[in-house]
N, C-alpha and C positions, 0 to 999 in steps of 0.2 A: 762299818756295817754295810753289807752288799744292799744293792737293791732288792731282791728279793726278800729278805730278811727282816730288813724295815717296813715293809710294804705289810706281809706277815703279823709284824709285833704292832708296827701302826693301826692295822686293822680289827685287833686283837685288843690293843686299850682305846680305840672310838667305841667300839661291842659292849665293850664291861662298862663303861664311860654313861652313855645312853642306857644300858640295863641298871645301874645304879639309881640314874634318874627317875628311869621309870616306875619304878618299885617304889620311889620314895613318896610318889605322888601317888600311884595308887595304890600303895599297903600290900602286903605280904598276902596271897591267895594260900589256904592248907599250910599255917606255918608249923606247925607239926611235922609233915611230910616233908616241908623243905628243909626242917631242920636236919631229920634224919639223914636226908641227901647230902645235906651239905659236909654231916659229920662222916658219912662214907666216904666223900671226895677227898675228905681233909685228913683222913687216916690212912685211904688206897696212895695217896699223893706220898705220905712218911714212909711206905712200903717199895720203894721202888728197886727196879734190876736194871743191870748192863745187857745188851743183847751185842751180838758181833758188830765190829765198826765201832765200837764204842757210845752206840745207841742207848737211849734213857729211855726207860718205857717203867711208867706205872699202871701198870694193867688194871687195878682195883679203882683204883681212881678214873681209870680212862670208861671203863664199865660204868660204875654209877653214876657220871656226867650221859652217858649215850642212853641209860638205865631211864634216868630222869627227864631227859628230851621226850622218850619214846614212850612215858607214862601215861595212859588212860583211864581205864576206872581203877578205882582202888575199892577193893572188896565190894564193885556190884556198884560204887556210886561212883559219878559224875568229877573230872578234876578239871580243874580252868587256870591252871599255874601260866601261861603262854610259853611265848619264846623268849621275852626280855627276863623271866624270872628263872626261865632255865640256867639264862648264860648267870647273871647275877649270882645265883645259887654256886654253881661252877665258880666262880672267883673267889666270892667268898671262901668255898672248901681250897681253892688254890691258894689263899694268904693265909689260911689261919695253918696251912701243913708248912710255911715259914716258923711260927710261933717257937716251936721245941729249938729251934737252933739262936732266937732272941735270947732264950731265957736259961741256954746254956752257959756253965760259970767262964769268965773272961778267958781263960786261960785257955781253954778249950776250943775259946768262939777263935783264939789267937793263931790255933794251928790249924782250922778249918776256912777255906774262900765261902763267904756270906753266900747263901740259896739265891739270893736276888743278884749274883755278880755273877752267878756260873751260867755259860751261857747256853749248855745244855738243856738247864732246868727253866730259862727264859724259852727258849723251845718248844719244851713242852708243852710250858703252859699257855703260852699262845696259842698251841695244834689245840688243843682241850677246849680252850674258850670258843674257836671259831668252829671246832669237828662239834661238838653241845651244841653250838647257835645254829649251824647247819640241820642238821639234827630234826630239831626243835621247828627250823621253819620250815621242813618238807614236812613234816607230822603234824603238829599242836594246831597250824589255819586250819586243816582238814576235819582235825578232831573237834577245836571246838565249834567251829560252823557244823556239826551235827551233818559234815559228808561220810563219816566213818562211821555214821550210827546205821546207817545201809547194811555195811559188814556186820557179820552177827560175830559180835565176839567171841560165844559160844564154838563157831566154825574153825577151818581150817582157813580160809579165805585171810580172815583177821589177820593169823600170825601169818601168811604169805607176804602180805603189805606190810603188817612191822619187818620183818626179813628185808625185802628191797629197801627198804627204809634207810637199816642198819648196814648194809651193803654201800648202798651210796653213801654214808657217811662215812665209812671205811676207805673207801674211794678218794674223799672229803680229805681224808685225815692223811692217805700216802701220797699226795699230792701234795700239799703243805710241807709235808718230812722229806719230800723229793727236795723241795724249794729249796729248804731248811741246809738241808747237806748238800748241795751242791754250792751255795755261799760259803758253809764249811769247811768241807773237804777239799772243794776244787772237783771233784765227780762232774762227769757232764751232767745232764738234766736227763737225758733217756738212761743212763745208766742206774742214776740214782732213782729214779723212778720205776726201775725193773728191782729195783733192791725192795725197794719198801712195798713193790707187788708181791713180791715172794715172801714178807717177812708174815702178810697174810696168812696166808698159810700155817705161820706155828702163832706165835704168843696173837696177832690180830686174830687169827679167828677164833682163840679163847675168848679176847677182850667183847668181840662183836657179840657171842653167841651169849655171855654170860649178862651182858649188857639187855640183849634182845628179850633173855627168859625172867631175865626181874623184872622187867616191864609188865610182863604175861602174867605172870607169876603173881604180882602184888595184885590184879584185877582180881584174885581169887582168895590170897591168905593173906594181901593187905602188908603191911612192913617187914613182916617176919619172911618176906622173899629175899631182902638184903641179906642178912647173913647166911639165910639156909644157900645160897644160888651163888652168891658170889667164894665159901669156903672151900669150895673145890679150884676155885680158880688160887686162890691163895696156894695152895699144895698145888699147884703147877708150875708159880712160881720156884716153890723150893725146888722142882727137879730141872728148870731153868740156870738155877744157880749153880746146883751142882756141874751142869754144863757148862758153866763158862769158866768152873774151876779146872775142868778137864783141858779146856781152849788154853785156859794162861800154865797151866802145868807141859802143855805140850811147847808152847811157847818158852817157856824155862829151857825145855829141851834143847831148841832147834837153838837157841841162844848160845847154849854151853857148845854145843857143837860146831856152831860157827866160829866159837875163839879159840877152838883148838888148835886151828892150823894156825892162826898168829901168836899164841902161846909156845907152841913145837919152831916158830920162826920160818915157816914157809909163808905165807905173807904178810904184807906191812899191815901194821896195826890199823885197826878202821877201816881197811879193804873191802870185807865183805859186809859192813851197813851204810859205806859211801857205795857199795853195790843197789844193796838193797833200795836204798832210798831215791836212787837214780831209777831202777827199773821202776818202783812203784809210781814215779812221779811219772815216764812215758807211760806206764798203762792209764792213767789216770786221762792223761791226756787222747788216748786213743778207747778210752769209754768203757775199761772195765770195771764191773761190779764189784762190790765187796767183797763176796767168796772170792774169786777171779784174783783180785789183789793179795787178798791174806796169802793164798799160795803161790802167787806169785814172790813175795815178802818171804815168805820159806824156802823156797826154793834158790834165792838171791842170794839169802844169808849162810846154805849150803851149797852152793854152786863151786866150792872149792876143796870139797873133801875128801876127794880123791887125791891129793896131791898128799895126802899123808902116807899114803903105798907109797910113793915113790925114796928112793935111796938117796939122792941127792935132790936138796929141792931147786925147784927152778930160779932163776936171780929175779930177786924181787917180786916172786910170786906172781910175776907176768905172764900165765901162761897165753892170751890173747895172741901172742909173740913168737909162739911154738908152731910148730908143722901139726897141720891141722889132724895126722895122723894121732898125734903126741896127744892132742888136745880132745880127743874123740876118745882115746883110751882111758884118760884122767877124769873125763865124764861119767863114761861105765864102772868104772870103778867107786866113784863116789856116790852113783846109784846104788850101787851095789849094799855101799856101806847102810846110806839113808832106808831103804826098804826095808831094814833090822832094826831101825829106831822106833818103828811103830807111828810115824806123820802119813797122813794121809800120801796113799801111794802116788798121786797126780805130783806131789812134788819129785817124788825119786825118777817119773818119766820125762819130768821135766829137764830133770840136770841129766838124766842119761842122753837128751836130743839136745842139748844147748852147743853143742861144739858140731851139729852138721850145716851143714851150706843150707839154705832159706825154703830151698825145692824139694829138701829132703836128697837121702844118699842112692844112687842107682840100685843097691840090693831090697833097699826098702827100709832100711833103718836098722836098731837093733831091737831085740826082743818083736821081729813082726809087726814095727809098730805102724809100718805103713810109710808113704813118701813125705807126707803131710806133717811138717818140725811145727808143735804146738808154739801158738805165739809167746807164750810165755818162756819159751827157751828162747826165741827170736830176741825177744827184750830183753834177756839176762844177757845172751851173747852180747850185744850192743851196749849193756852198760858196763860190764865188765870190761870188755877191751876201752873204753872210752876212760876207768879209771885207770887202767895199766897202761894205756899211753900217756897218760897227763904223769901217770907218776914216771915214768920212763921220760917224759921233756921237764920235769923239775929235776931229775937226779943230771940231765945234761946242761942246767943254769938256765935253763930256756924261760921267759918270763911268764907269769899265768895269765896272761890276755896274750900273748902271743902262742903258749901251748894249747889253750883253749883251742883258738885257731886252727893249729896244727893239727889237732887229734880228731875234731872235725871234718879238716878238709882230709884225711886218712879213710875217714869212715864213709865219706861220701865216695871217696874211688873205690872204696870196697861192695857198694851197692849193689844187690842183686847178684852178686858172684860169690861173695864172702857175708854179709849182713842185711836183713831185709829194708829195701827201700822207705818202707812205713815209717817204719820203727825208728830209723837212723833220720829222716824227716821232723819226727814226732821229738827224738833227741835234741835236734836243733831246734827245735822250739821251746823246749823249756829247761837249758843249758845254755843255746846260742848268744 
C-alpha cells in the first residue's frame, strides 16, 4: 500500500475509531433520524456504478452521508447530531451494505472477492467517511454554536452557505480520489486530480446537489426529503449505466478489430496490446488523464489496420521498418477504415498522424490537420517501433537485455528527426 493510501484508509479508521467512542459515551442524539441516514447510506452503498477508469462511485450513499453532515432543522426544529455522529452514522451505513454479501450462500460468497478485500470499495469507503467528516466539521460547529441561526433559513443567503459548504466537500472528496488513483493507477497526481475535477461535472454534481437539497428539503417535510430527492438521482444512475454499457460495447469493438490483422497473419500475435500497453504506460508517465488514455488505448490497439489493404503483408508486421512514405500511407488507410467503425473520431486522427516526423509534414498533414502530430500519435509511433524492433532483435537470437538495449539505443538516434524526444525519454523510463 502506497503512502498516500494508507495515510487515506489510516485516517479514515482513527475518524470512525474516535466517532464510535464518542457516540458510545454520549448516546445517540435524534436516533430516529440517524437511523433513517444510516439505512440510506447502507442501501445507496448496495446500489453502486462503474464510471470511466474503472471508478466505483455510489452516488446514493455518497448523498445521504454529505445529506446528513449538512442537516439543520428538520421540519422547523433544532438538530444537534454533531460531527462525530455524522462520521459514526456513515460507517455504520458503510458495514451493514457489507451484510448482503456475509449472508450470501457459500457457493456464491466462493465466486465473488469479499467487499472488504476489493480494494476499490476500501476506497470508497474511506473518501465517504473523511468527505462526511469534512462535511460535518465546516457545517455542524457553525450550526450548532447558533452562528447559522443569523442566516434566516427561510432566505436565499442559507442555501448559498450550504452550497459552498457542499462544494468544498466535493473539493474534499476529489482530492482524496486524486490520492487514491494515483497510488493506483500510477497517474501523476495533477493528472489524476484534473480527472476527478471534471468527473464533477457529471455524476459529482448529481451527488453534491442531491445531497445539498435533502438537507434543505428535510428543514421543511422532514424525512420524507430522503426518498422524494434522492429518486431522481437513482434514474440517473440507470442512464450512467447504460453509458458504460455503450463504453464496454465499443470497447468489444475496437478489440475485435485489433485481432483481425493477427488473425489474417499480418502481425505477430500480441503486437498491438504489447503496443497498447506500452503506449498507455508512457502516457501515464507523461501525465495523461483518463479520457486522454482510453483513446490513446484505442488508437494503440488500431494503429495497424491499415495493413489489411495491403497485398502482401509486411515481414513480421514491422511496419516501423518501412520507408516512412509506406508507413504514412498504411496510416491513412487505417484511418480511413477506423472512421466507419463509429469510435470516437480523435482515435481515427490519431492513427491517420502516427507515422509523420514529430514537427508535423511541410504540407501540413493530411486531412488539414495542421503541423502539430497530436502526442498521442507521437506515443503510438514510439511504442510500436520499440515492439517491432525488439521483435525484429529476438527473430535475430539477440538476447532480451541485450535487445532491450538495442532498440533503445535506435530510438534515441531517432530523436527529434524520426520520434519525439519526450516520448522516447519517457519510454526509457518505464521500459529502460
Amino acid at each position: 500500500m502506497h503512502g498516500g493510501t494508507l495515510a487515506v484508509h489510516g485516517g479514515a479508521l482513527a475518524l470512525l475509531a474516535l466517532a464510535f467512542g464518542a457516540v458510545a459515551v454520549r448516546g445517540i442524539a435524534e436516533p430516529g433520524v440517524a437511523l433513517a441516514f444510516t439505512v440510506l447510506v447502507a442501501l445507496g452503498e448496495c446500489v453502486r456504478i462503474t464510471l470511466p477508469g474503472d471508478r466505483e462511485q455510489a452516488p446514493i450513499g455518497a448523498a445521504g452521508a454529505l445529506a446528513y453532515a449538512l442537516l439543520g432543522p428538520l421540519r422547523g426544529l433544532p438538530t444537534g447530531h454533531g460531527v462525530l455522529q455524522t462520521v459514526a452514522v456513515t460507517g455504520v451505513g458503510l458495514l451493514l451494505s457489507l451484510l448482503p454479501a456475509l449472508v450470501l450462500p457459500h457457493r456464491v460468497r466462493h465466486h465473488r472477492r469479499a467487499p472488504w478485500r476489493d480494494r476499490a470499495r476500501r476506497d470508497g469507503a474511506a473518501r465517504r467517511l473523511l468527505g462526511a467528516g469534512f462535511a460535518a466539521a465546516v457545517f455542524q460547529p457553525l450550526y450548532n454554536s447558533g452562528l447559522v441561526d443569523r442566516i434566516s433559513a427561510d432566505g436565499p443567503a442559507y442555501g448559498v452557505f450550504l452550497a459552498l459548504v457542499a462544494a468544498l466537500a466535493a473539493l474534499c472528496d476529489a482530492t482524496l480520489a486524486a490520492v487514491l488513483r494515483r497510488d493506483r493507477s500510477g497517474l501523476r497526481f495533477p493528472a489524476a486530480l484534473e480527472d476527478e475535477l471534471r468527473s464533477l461535472f457529471g455524476i459529482g454534481t448529481a451527488i453534491t446537489a442531491t445531497g445539498l437539497l435533502v438537507s434543505l428539503a428535510a428543514g421543511e417535510v422532514g424525512l420524507w426529503a430522503l426518498p422524494l430527492f434522492c429518486t431522481p438521482l437513482l434514474l440517473a444512475q440507470v442512464s450512467f449505466r447504460r453509458a458504460a454499457a455503450v463504453r464496454a460495447t465499443t470497447g468489444q469493438t475496437i478489440a475485435s478489430l485489433a485481432r483481425a490483422t493477427e488473425v489474417a497473419g499480418y502481425t505477430p500475435p500480441g503486437h498491438a496490446r504489447r503496443v497498447a500497453d506500452t503506449a498507455c504506460a508512457v502516457g501515464r508517465e507523461l501525465g495523461l488523464g483518463t479520457r486522454e488514455l482510453a483513446l490513446l488505448e484505442y488508437a494503440a490497439l488500431m494503429h495497424d489496420i491499415g495493413q489489411l489493404s495491403l497485398v502482401e503483408p509486411v515481414p513480421d508486421g514491422a511496419t516501423a521498418l518501412l520507408p516512412e512514405e509506406e508507413q504514412q500511407r498504411i496510416a491513412r488507410l487505417g484511418s480511413e477504415v477506423i472512421r466507419r467503425t463509429g469510435v470516437p473520431r480523435q482515435v481515427a486522427e490519431q492513427v491517420a498522424r502516427l507515422a509523420d516526423p514529430p514537427g508535423g509534414r511541410p504540407d501540413g498533414g493530411p486531412d488539414g490537420g495542421g503541423p502539430q502530430v497530436p502526442l498521442a500519435a507521437r506515443i503510438i509511433r514510439v511504442a510500436n517501433a520499440h515492439d517491432d524492433l525488439l521483435t525484429a532483435a529476438r527473430g535475430r537470437g539477440v538476447g532480451e537485455a541485450v535487445g532491450r538495449l538495442e532498440v533503445l539505443e535506435v530510438l534515441r538516434l531517432g530523436r527529434g528527426r524520426v520520434y519525439d524526444p519526450r516520448v522516447v525519454d519517457a519510454l526509457v523510463r518505464v521500459r529502460g
